[in-house]
Phi, psi and omega in degrees: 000125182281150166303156180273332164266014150285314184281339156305308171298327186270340173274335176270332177267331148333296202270134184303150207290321156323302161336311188278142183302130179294181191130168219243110152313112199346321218257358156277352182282313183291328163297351187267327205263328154322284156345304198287298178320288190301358182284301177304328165291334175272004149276301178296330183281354157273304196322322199262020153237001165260328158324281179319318194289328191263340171266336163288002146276322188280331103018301122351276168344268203316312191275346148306277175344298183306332169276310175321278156345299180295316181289324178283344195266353165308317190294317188301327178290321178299321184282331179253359169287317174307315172299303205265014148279347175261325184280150158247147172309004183230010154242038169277145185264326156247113198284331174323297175305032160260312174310320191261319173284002164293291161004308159306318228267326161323298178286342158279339162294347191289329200291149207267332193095191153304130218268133171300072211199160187211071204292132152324144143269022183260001186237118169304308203267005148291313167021263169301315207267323172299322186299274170345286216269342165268325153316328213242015204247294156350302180281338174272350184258311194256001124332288188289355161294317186272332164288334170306325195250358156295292178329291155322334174269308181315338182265342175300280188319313173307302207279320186285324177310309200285323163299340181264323156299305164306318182295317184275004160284288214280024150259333163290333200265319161331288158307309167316309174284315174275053202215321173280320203285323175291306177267032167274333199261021207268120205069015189236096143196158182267343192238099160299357169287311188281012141270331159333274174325312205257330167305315170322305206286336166317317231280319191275009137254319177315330187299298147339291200294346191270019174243162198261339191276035201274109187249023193208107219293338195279352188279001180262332190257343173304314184284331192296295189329304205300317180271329177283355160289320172296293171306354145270351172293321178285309193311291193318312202290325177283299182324307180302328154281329176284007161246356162315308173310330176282323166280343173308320212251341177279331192259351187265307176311316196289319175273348152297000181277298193295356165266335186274317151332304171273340130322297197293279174326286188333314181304297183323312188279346143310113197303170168264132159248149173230125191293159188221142147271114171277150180231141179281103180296078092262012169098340160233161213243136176195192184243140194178181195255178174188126209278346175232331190280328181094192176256151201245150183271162168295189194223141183227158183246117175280132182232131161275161189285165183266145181237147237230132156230141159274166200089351129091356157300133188241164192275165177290157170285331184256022193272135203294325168304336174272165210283160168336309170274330163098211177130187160285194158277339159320304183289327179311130190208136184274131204270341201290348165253348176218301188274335151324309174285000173256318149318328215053015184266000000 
């Protein structure tokens, strides 16, 4: 029996070089497979250094983003803590939205940030796993940024809304008032221009209060100033006419005091008279008043009779004793006894 390698032999040296099966010779079979190996190896490991590469740029990305995100929703948080320390709940038209941006203001502080961490760049699947978590950080910060400033405009809006309410009653309520004041004052005033104005000024809020598009509470209160201006203008003019009327009515009293004063001195200074008959020492008589004597009796004149003296002596013509008639001493009579007392001298 040949050994199976004599016979391997005796057949390869026996069998023609034609004969034998074609096929890659051992030892080139083993240079291919080296190859291949080394090829593949040299593929995978670029791969996983284009793998690293690209998530440590997306990574990057993501922790920008992420910051970015995080700085607006710091402002966004400052800005609405400010708001709900300045605003109160009665000057809201709904105060409950005070209530919910406090809420907000919670829930954004709650957010965790940007994950503290620092991934080789040499571990893909840290990477991988940081980007996602600033990506996922990124998105929750300008969520809760939009909800800060929804939340914030709604109270903003509430405050304007309960203001534009308030501006536009007390321009109804305004109107209402200077709407009496023109008619109460109608002749009670010194100037009639100045209803003449406040009618205007009527026509011209109304006109304001009847519009719909009105977003901005000063086009109400500007028409309110305008009309309270005007009512003040009829008020001064009516104070200006009740004190004209006053002074008017003071000085027409005064000089009637003062004319009835001076009638009444007039009176005063007029003597009291009384009728009197007065007599004439000279023998005649008649009647008039007289401020002192009263009534005076008539006055009668006496002659005494006449006597004879002897001695043919006569008395002086100016002696006050001699008689009525002059005469001799005969005529001679004592008037100090008689014709005196009847005279009154």
């Amino acid at each position: 029996m040949t050994k199976p390698s004599e016979e391997v032999e005796t057949m390869d040296d026996a069998t023609p070089e034609e004969s034998k099966p074609k096929g890659i010779k051992p030892a080139k079979l083993t240079a291919v497979i080296v190859a291949a190996v080394v090829v593949a190896l040299a593929g995978i490991d670029g791969g996983y250094a284009y793998w690293t590469h690209h998530e440590g740029n997306a990574y990057h990305e993501a922790v920008t983003k992420a910051e970015t995100a995080d700085a607006a929703l710091t402002k966004a948080v400052g800005k609405a803590k400010d708001a709900a320390s300045q605003y109160k709940a009665d000057q809201l038209k709904e105060p409950k939205l005070l209530d919910k941006l406090n809420e907000q203001v919670k829930k954004a502080e709650s957010l965790k940030g940007i994950p503290d961490d620092n991934p080789s760049e040499w571990l893909a699947w840290r990477l991988a796993s940081a980007r996602k978590a600033n990506a996922t950080d990124a998105d929750e910060a300008n969520a809760q940024v939009k909800a800060l400033n929804a939340a914030l405009k709604a109270v903003r809006d509430s405050k304007l809304a309960k203001e534009l309410d308030t501006a536009k009653s007390q321009l109804r309520q305004g109107i209402d008032g200077a709407g009496k004041t023109f008619k109460d004052t109608d002749g009670k005033v010194a100037d009639n221009a100045t209803r003449d104005s406040l009618k205007k000024a009527i026509d011209e809020a109304n006109n304001t209060l009847s519009k719909k598009d009105v977003t901005d509470p000063k086009t109400y209160t500007d028409a309110k100033a305008k009309l309270d201006a005007a009512v003040r203008q009829v008020t001064d003019s009516k104070a200006a006419k009740e004190q004209a009327d006053a002074e008017a009515a003071a000085q027409a009293q005064a000089q009637a005091q003062e004319a009835a004063q001076a009638q009444a001195a007039q009176a005063a200074a007029q003597p009291q008279r009384s009728y009197s008959q007065s007599y004439n020492r000279y023998g005649g008589s008649g009647s008039g008043y007289s401020s002192n004597r009263g009534y005076s009796a008539p006055r009668q004149s006496y002659t005494a009779p006449q006597q004879s003296y002897s001695g043919g002596s006569s008395a002086p013509a100016s002696d006050p004793h001699y008689g009525a008639l002059g005469g001799g001493a005969g005529d001679f009579h004592d008037c100090s006894k008689v014709a005196c007392s009847i005279l009154g001298n």
